[in-house]
C-alpha positions in Angstrom: -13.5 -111.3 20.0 -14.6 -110.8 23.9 -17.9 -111.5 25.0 -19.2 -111.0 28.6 -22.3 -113.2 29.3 -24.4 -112.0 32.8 -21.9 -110.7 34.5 -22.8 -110.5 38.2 -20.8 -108.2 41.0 -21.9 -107.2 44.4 -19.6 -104.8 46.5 -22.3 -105.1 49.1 -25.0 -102.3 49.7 -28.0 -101.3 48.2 -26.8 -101.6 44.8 -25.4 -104.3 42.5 -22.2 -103.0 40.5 -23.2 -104.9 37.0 -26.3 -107.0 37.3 -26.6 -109.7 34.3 -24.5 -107.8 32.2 -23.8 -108.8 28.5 -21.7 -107.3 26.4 -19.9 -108.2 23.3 -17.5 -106.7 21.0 -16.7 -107.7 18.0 -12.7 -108.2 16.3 -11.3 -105.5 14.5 -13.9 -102.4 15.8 -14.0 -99.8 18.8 -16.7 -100.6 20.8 -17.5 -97.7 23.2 -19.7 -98.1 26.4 -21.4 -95.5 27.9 -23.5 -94.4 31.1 -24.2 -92.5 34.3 -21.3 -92.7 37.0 -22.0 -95.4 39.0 -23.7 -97.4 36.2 -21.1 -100.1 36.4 -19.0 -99.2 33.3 -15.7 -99.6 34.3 -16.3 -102.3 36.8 -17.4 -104.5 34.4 -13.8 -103.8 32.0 -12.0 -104.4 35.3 -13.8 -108.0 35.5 -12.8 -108.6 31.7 -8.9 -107.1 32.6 -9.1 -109.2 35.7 -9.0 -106.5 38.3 -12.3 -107.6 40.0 -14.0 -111.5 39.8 -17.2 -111.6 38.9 -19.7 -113.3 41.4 -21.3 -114.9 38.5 -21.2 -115.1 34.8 -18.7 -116.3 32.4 -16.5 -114.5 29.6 -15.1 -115.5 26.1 -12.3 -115.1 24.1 -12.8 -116.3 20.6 -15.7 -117.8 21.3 -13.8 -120.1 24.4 -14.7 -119.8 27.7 -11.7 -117.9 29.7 -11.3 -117.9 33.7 -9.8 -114.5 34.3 -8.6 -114.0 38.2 -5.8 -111.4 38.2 -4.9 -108.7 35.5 -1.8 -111.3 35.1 -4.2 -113.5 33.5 -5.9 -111.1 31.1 -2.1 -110.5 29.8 -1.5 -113.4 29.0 -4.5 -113.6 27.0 -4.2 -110.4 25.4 -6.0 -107.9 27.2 -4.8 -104.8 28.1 -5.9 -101.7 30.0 -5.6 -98.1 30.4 -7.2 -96.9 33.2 -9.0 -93.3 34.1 -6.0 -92.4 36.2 -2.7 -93.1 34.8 -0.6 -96.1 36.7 2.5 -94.2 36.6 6.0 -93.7 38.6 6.9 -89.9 38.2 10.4 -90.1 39.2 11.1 -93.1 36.3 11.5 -93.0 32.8 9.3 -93.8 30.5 10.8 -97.1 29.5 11.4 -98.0 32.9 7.3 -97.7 33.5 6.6 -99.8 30.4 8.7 -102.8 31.3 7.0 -102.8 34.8 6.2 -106.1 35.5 7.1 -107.2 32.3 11.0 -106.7 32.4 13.1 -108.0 29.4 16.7 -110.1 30.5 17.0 -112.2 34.0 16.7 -111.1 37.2 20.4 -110.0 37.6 20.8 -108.2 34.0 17.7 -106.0 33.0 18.0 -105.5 29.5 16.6 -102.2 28.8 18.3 -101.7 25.6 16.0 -104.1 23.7 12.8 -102.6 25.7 14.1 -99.2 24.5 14.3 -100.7 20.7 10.8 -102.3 20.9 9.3 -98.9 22.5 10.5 -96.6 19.7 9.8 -99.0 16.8 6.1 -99.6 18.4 6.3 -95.5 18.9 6.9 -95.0 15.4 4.9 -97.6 13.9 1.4 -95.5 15.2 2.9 -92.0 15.5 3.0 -92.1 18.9 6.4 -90.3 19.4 7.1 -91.8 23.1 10.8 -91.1 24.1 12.0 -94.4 26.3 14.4 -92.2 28.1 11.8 -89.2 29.0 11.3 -88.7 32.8 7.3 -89.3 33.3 7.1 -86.3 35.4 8.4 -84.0 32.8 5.9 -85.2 30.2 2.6 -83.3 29.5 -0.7 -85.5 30.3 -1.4 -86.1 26.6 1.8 -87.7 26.2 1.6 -89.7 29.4 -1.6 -91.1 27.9 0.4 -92.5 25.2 2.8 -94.0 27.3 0.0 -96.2 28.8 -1.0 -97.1 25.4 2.8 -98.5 24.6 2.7 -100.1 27.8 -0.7 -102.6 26.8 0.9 -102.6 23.0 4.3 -103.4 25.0 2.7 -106.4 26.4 1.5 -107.7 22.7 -2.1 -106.7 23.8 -4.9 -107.5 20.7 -7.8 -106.1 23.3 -7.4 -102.6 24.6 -9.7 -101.5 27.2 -9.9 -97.4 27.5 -10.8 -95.7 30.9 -12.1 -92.2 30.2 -9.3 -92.1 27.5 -9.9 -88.2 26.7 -11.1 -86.7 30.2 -7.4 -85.0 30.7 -6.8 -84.5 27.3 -7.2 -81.0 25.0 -9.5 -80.9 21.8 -5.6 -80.9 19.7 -4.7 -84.7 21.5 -7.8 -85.6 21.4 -8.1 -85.6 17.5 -3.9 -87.1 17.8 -5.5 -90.1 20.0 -8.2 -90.9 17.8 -6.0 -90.8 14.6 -4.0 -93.8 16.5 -6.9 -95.7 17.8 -8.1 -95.9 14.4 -4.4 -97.1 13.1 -4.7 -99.6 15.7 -8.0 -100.5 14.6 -7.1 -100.7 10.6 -3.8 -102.7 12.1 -6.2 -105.5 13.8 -6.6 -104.5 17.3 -9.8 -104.1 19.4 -10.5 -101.4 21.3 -13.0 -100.7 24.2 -13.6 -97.4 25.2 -15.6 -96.1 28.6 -16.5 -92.9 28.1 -19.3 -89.4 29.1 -18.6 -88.1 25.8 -20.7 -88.6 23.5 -19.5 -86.8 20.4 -16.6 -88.8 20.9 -18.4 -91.8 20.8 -20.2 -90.7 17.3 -17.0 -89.8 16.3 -14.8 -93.1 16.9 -16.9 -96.2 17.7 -18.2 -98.5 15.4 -20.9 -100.3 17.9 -22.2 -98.8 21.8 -23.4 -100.5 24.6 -25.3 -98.4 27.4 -25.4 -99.0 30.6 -28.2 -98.4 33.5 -27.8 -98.8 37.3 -25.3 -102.0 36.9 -27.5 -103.4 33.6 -26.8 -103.2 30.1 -29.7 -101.5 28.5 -29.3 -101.8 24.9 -26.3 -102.2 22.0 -26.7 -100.0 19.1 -24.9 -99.4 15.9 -23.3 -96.2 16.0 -24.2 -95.4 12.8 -27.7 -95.8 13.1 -27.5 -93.8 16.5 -27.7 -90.3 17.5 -26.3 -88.2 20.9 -29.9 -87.2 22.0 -31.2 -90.9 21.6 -27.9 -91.9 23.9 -28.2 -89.4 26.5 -32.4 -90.2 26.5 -31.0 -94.1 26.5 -28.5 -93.4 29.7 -30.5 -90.9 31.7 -33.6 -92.5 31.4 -35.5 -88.9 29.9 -34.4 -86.5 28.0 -31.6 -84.0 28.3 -30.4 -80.5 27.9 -27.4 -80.9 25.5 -26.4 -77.2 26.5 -27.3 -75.5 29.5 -30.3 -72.9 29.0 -28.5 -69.1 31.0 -30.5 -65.7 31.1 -28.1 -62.9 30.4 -25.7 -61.9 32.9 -26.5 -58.9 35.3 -22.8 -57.9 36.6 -22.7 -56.2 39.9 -19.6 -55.0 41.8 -15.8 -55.7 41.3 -15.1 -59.2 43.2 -11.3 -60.3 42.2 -9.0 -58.0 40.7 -5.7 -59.6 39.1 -3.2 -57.4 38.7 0.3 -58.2 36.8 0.2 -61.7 38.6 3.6 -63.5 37.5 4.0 -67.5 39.1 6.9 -69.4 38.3 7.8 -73.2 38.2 10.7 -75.1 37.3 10.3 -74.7 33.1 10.6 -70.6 34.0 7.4 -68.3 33.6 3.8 -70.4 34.2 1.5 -67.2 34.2 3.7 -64.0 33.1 2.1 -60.4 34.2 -1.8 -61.4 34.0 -4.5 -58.9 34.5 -8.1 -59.0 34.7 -11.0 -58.5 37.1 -14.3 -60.4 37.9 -17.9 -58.9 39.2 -20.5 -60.7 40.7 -23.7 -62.1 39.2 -20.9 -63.4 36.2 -19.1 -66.2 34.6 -15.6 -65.1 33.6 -14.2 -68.3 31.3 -10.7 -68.8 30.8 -9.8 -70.7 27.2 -6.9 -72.3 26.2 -5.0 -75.5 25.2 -3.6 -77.1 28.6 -0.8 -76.4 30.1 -0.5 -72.8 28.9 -0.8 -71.5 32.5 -4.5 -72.7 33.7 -3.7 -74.6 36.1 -0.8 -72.6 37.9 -3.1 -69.7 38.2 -6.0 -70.9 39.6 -3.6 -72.8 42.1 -2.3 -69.2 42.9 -5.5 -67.6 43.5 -6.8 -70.7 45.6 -3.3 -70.2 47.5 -1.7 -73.3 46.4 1.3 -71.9 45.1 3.1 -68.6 45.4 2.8 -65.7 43.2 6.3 -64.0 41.9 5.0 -60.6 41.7 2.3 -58.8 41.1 -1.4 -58.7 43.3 -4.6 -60.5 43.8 -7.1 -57.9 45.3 -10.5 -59.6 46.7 -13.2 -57.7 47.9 -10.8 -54.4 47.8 -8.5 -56.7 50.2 -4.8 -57.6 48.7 -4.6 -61.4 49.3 -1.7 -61.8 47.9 -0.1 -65.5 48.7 -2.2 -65.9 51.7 -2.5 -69.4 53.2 -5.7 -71.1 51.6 -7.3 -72.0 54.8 -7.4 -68.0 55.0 -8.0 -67.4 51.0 -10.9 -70.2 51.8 -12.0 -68.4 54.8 -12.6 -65.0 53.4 -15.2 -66.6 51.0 -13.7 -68.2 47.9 -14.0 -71.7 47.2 -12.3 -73.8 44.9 -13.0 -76.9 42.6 -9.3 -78.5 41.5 -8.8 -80.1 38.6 -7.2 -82.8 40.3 -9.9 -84.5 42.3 -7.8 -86.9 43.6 -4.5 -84.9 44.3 -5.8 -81.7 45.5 -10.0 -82.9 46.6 -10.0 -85.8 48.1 -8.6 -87.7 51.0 -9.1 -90.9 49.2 -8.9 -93.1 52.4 -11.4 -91.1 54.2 -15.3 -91.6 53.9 -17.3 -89.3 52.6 -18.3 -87.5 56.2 -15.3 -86.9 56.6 -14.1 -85.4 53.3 -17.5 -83.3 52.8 -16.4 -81.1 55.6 -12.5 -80.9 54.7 -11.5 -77.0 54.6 -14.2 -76.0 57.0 -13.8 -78.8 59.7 -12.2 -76.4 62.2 -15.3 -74.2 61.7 -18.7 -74.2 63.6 -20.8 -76.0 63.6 -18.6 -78.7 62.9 -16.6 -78.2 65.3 -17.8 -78.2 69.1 -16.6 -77.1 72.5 -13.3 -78.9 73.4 -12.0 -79.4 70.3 -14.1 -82.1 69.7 -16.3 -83.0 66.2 -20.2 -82.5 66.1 -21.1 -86.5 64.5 -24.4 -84.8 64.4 -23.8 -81.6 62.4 -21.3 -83.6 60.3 -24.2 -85.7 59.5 -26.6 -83.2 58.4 -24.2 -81.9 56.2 -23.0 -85.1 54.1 -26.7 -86.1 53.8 -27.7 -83.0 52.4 -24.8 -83.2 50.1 -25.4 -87.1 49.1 -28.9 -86.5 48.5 -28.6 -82.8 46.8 -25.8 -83.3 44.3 -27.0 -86.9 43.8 -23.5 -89.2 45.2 -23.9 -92.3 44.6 -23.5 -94.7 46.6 -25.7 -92.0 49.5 -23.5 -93.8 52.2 -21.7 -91.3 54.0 -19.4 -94.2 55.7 -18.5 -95.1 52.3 -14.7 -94.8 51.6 -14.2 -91.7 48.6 -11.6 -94.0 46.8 -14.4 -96.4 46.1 -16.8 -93.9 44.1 -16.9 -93.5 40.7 -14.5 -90.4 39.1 -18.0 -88.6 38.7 -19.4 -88.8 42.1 -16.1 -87.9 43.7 -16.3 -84.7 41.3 -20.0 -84.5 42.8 -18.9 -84.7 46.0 -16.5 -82.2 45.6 -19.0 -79.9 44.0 -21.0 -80.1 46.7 -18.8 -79.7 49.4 -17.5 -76.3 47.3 -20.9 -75.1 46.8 -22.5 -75.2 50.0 -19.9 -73.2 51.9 -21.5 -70.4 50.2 -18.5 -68.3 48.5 -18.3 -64.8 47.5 -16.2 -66.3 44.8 -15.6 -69.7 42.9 -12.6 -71.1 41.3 -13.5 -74.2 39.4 -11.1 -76.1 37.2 -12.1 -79.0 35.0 -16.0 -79.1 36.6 -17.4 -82.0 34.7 -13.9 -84.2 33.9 -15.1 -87.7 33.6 -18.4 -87.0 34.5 -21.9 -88.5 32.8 -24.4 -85.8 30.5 -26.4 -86.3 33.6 -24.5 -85.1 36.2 -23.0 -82.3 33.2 -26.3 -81.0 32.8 -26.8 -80.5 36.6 -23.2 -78.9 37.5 -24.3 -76.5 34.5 -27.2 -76.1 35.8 -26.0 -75.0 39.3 -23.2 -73.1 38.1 -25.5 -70.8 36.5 -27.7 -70.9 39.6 -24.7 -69.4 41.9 -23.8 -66.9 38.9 -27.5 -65.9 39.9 -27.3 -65.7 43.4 -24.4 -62.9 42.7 -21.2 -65.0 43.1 -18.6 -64.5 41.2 -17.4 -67.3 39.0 -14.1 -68.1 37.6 -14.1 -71.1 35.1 -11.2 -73.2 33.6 -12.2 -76.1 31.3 -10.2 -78.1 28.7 -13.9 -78.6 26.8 -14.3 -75.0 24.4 -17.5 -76.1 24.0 -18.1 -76.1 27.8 -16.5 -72.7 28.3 -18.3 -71.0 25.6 -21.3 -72.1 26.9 -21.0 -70.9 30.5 -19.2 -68.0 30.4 -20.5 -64.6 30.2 -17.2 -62.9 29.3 -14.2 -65.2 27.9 -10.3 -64.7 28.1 -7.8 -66.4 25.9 -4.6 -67.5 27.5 -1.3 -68.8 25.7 1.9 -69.1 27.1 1.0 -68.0 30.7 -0.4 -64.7 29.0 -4.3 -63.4 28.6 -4.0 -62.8 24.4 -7.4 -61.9 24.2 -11.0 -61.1 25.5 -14.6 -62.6 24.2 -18.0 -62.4 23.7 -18.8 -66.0 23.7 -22.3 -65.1 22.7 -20.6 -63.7 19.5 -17.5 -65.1 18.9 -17.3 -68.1 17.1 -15.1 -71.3 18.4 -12.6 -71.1 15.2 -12.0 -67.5 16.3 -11.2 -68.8 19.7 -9.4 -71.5 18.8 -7.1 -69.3 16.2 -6.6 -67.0 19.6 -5.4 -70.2 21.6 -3.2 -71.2 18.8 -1.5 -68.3 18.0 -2.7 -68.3 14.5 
């Protein structure tokens, strides 16, 4: 069905993005390609959607050479794509989104009745349950993803090409995308999905292709496959499938929560929550998104406003400071939303490696102005430590991988040396690689005697890391856990309410 044949692209650098790369993916099957960040996964899918043009090489479509300039062109051939982070207008309705660039009627009458008709009936024919007139902002991410998959189907789209499909999705729409994918599959479509997940890829692909440092390495049969020969395959050696953690040795109250309540617009988003953390531990927080995560950890990190109730650090009430003072008194924070709350996307990587801290010594000099040395010390140690690729600190963060902004991030957190870590979503999008060294030095801080809090959609990846696990539903902690002990169904019956 689509068949890229050495497939050239050089950004410039040290580097090329895809080097020779073949692929090919046959009709009716989902065909998952996997690899480190930075391996050239997704920019070879943005050469077949037309986002990028290759330097070199040549692609088919049915066995017929294509010329594919502008995503306008891969349309019109039947390509489609989803990418990592959704191409969305929050204030619009979901309809209004679809029909983007695509809009049914003439120029002086939009008919959005008909788009509305062809929405629901493609809605309905896969499950998808997409309301045309629902507001995107309103919508939960699982449901936004299924808005960008009416939009490809929308556009009469035979190839679909996935970006990270999963990373912002819980284990419950997970399973819910997959059971489409594979309608879409027994209804004739072809799907391509980039992915770190490798379960997932066991799970729903019929064929993989895994990438190296811009090269395709090897195409395999996913039956005839296995996670630990894809993870030796992408890495290059092998790799520790779950992080290896002595037993924790808690020391002293760090954070005590006490009867927190945060509201948003929807009412209560974390209703009278209590619990404390010591150092030297790994508290986990479990639950299906959007049950309060998100708004709590924002609260602690200062982000947003707490209602009522305290947050005691150190025996200090911080209540709804400011988080460059939260930041300053020694806690540091990993969002979940790399690009909303991380990142200054249009900065380099100097620049945002010292964001939160730039006001500080030795950053910043006599006179107000910045120390381009010390600056420099700091993103190279970064770069090189947490392993950024591409180790170009004038490099601009919008054009890294999602992984090695997350890396960046990571590093920047980390190195500030907190008393106390908030980290939300650590390894979203992110290759085994780079998951196995973020464990790795999560448990290494746990060590040194910070105190860690940990939110993570992945169970698995809680369980796993945490020395002591709460259950939230609904904005309220439900339960506590001995991960060591409790088995996931038992958790999972806690996060359901079951």
């Amino acid at each position: 069905m689509l068949e890229l044949k050495e497939i050239t692209k050089d950004f410039g650098g040290k580097v090329l993005a895809n080097d020779k790369v073949s692929i090919s993916v046959k009709r009716g099957t989902i065909h998952a390609i996997v690899g480190e960040n930075g391996a050239g996964k997704t920019t070879i899918m943005r050469i077949a959607y037309g986002f990028y043009t290759a330097d070199s090489g040549s692609i088919y479509l049915d066995g017929k050479r294509v010329d594919i300039r502008s995503p306008h062109d891969a349309i019109a051939l039947g390509i489609g794509m989803v990418h990592q982070h959704f191409m969305l207008v929050d204030n619009m309705t979901v309809a209004e989104n679809i029909i983007l660039g695509a809009e049914p009627g003439s120029e002086f009458d939009l008919d959005l009745d008909s788009a509305s008709k062809k929405i629901t009936s493609l809605s309905e024919q896969l499950h998808l349950e997409v309301n045309p007139d629902a507001v995107i902002e309103d919508l939960s991410v699982g449901q936004k993803q299924r808005v960008e998959l009416v939009k490809v189907l929308f556009r009469d789209a035979e190839i679909l090409i996935l970006d990270e499909p999963t990373a912002v999705l819980s284990p419950q729409e997970v399973s819910e995308l997959f059971t489409i994918l594979r309608k879409m599959k027994e209804r004739g479509k072809t799907i391509v999905i980039i992915t770190h997940k490798l379960d997932e890829v066991m799970a729903i692909s019929d064929e993989v292709t895994v990438m190296r440092d811009g090269k395709s390495i090897a195409s395999l049969t996913t039956a005839e496959t296995s996670v630990r020969e894809l993870a030796r395959l992408i890495v290059g050696r092998d790799v520790l499938l779950r992080v290896e953690k002595s037993h924790a040795k808690p020391g002293e109250n760090v954070l005590e929560v006490k009867d927190l309540t945060v509201t948003n617009r929807h009412g209560y988003a974390i209703n009278g929550v209590s619990f404390t953390i010591r150092s030297r531990e790994i508290v986990g927080i479990a639950g299906i998104d959007g049950n309060g995560q998100t708004e709590l950890i924002e609260c602690l990190a200062g982000l947003l406003p707490a209602d009522s109730g305290q947050v005691i650090f150190e025996g200090r009430d911080i209540t709804n400071l400011s988080p460059r003072a939260i930041k300053a008194s020694g806690i540091a924070h990993i969002p979940e939303d790399r690009h909303k709350r991380g990142l200054l996307l249009n900065w380099n990587l100097a620049e945002n490696s010292i964001l939160g801290v730039h006001y500080r010594e030795p950053f910043a000099a006599a006179g107000g102005f910045m120390s381009e040395t010390e600056i420099g010390r700091h993103v190279e140690k970064i770069v090189n430590e947490y392993d950024v690729r591409p180790k170009n600190p004038a490099a601009i963060a919008k054009s890294l991988s999602g992984g090695n902004q997350q890396k960046l991030i990571i590093g920047r957190e980390f190195e500030i040396e907190p008393k106390l870590l908030l980290v939300s979503q650590p390894t979203r999008g992110v290759d085994i690689g780079a998951i196995e060294f973020i464990h790795r030095k999560l448990i290494e801080m746990r060590d040194r005697g910070i105190a860690v809090l940990l939110v993570s959609a992945e169970l698995e990846e809680v369980m796993a890391l945490a020395d002591r696990l709460l259950v939230i539903r609904d904005g309220r902690i439900v339960g506590e856990a001995n991960p060591s002990t409790t088995s996931a169904e038992e958790i999972g019956l806690m996060m359901t309410g079951g």
